[in-house]
C-alpha positions as CSV (number, residue, x, y, z in Angstrom):
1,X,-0.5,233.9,59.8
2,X,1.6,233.1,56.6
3,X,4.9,233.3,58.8
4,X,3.6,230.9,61.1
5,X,2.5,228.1,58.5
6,X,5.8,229.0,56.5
7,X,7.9,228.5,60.1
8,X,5.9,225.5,60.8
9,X,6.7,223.6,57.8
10,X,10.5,224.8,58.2
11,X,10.5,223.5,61.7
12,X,8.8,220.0,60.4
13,X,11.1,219.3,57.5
14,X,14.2,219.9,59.9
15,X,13.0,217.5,62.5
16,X,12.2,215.2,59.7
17,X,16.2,215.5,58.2
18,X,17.9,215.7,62.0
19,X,15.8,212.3,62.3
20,X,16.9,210.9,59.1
21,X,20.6,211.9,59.6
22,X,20.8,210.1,63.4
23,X,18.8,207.4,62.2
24,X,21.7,206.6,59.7
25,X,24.5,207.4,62.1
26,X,22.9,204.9,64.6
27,X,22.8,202.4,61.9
28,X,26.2,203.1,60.8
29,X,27.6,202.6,64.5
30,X,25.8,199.4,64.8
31,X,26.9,198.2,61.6
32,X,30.6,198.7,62.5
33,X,30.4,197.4,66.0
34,X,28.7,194.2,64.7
35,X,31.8,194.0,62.3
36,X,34.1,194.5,65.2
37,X,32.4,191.5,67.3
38,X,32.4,189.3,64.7
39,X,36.2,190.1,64.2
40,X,36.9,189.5,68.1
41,X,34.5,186.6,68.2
42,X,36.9,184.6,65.1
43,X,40.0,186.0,67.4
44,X,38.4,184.1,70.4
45,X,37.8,180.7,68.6
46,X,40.8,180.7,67.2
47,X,43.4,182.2,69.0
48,X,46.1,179.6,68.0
49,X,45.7,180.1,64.6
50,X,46.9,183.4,65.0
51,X,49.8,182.9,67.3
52,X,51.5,180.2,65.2
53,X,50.8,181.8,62.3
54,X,53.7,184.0,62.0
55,X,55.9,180.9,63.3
56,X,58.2,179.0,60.7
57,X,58.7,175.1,61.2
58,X,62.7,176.0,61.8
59,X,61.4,178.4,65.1
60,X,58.3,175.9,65.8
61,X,60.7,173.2,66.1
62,X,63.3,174.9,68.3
63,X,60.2,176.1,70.4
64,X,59.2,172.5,70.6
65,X,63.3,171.5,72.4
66,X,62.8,174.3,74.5
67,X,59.2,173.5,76.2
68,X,60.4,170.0,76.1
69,X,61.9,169.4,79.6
70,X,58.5,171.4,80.7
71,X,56.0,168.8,78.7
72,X,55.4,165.9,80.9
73,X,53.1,162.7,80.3
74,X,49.8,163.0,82.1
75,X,49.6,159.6,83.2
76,X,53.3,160.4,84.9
77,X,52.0,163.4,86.6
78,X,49.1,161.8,88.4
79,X,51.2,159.3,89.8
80,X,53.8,162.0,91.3
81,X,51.0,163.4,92.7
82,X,49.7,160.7,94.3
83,X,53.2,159.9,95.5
84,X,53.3,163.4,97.1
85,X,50.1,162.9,98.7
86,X,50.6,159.4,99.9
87,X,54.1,160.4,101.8
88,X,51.6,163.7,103.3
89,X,49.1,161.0,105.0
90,X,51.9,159.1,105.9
91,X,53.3,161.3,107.8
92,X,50.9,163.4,109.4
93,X,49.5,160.3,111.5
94,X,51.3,159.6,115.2
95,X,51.9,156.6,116.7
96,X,50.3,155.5,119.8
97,X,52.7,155.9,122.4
98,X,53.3,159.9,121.1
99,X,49.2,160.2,121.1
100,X,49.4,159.7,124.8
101,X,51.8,162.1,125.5
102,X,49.7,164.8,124.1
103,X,49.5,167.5,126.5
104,X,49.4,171.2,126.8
105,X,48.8,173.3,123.4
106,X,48.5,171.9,120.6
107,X,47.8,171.9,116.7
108,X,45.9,169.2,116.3
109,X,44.4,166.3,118.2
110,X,45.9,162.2,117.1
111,X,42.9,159.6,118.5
112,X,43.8,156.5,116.8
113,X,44.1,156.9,113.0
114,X,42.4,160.1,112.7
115,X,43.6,164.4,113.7
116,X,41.1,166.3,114.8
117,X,41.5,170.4,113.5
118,X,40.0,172.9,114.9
119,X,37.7,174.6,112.6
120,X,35.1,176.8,114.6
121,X,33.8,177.6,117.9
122,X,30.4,179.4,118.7
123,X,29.8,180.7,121.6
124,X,25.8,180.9,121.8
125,X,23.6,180.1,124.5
126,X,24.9,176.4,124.6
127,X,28.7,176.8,122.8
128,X,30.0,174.3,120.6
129,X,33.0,173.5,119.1
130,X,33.6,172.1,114.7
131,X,36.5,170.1,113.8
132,X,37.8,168.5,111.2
133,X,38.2,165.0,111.4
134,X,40.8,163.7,109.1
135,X,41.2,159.7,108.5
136,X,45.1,159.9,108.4
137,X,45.3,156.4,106.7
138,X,43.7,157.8,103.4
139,X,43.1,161.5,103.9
140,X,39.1,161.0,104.3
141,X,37.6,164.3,106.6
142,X,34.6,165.1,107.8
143,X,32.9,167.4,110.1
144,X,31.9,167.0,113.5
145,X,30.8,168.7,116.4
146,X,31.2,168.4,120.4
147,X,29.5,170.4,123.5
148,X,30.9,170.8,126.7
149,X,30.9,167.5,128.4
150,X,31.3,165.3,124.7
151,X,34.0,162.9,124.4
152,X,36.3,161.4,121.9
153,X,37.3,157.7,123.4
154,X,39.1,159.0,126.3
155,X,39.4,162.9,125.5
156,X,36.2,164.8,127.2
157,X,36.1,168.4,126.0
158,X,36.1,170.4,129.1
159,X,35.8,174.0,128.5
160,X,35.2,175.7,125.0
161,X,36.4,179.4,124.7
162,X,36.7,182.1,122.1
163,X,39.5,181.1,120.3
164,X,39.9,177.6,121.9
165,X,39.0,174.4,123.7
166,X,40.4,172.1,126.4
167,X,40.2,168.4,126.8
168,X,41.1,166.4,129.3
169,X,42.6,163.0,129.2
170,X,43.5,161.0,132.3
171,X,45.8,163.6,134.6
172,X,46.7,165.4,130.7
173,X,45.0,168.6,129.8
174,X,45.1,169.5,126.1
175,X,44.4,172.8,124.3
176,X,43.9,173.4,120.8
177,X,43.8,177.0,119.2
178,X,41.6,178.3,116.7
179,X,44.5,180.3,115.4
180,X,48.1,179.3,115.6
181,X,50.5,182.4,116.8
182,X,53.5,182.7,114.9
C-alpha cells in the first residue's frame, strides 16, 4: 500500500515538472516568434529604408542617370496613351461603302458607327446569340442580345449555331465566328 502512495506521488510531481517545462518551452517559442514578426512587420513598412541604406550619394546619383531615360512625367504618359487609344478607335471603324460589301465570314460586324463582336451563343430551347457592341467613335460597348429573326437596321440574324451565326443583308449573307481559326 506504501509503494502505491510513494509511486503516486512520484507519478504526480513528474506530470507537475513535464507540465512546467512545456509550459515554458511554449512560451519561449511564442516569445521568439512574436520577436520575429515584429522584425518582418518593420521590414514590410519600410522596405526602402533598407535598400538605400547601403547606397552612397556618388552610386544613388549614377543610379538616378541610369533610370533617367525610364522616368517619365505622368501627365506625358496619359496623353500617349490616349494618343494610342485614339488612333485604335480611329481605325477600327469602316466606312460606309466597305460596310456594304460585308459578306461571307467575318470578324466583326460595321452598322454605322458601331462593330458588333461575337461574344456568346446559347443554344437552349429558344437560342440566342451576345455581342459586343462597340461605339467605334469613342470606344463605348455594351452588351446586347438577338434571337433568330432579330435585326440590326438591315442585318436580320438568320440562323444561330454552335460556334456561329448568319445574317442576312439584301442578296449578302454574313457569318461571324465565335472563334477565329488561325
Amino acid at each position: 500500500m506504501m509503494f502505491n502512495t510513494i509511486y503516486k506521488d512520484h507519478v504526480v510531481v513528474i506530470s507537475v515538472l513535464l507540465t512546467l517545462i512545456l509550459a515554458f518551452l511554449d512560451f519561449n517559442l511564442r516569445l521568439t516568434s512574436q520577436q520575429d514578426i515584429d522584425t518582418q512587420a518593420q521590414r514590410l513598412l519600410a522596405p526602402e529604408a533598407e535598400a538605400f541604406a547601403v547606397l552612397l550619394p556618388k552610386h544613388l546619383s549614377m543610379l538616378n542617370e541610369k533610370m533617367a531615360p525610364f522616368m517619365v512625367d505622368k501627365q506625358q504618359a496619359t496623353e500617349q496613351i490616349d494618343e494610342q487609344n485614339s488612333t485604335v478607335i480611329e481605325t477600327e471603324s469602316m466606312s460606309a461603302e466597305l460596310q456594304a460589301q460585308q459578306n461571307g465570314l467575318v470578324e466583326h460586324l460595321y452598322i454605322g458607327d458601331y462593330r458588333y463582336s461575337l461574344l456568346a451563343v446559347f443554344m437552349r430551347d429558344i437560342p440566342f446569340a451576345v455581342f459586343i457592341k462597340t461605339d467605334t467613335r469613342d470606344g463605348t460597348t455594351e452588351t446586347i442580345k438577338l434571337s433568330l429573326s432579330s435585326s440590326i437596321e438591315e442585318y436580320n440574324l438568320k440562323s444561330i449555331a454552335a460556334d456561329s451565326v448568319m445574317f442576312t443583308a439584301e442578296q449578302r449573307e454574313i457569318t461571324i465566328k465565335l472563334f477565329q481559326s488561325s
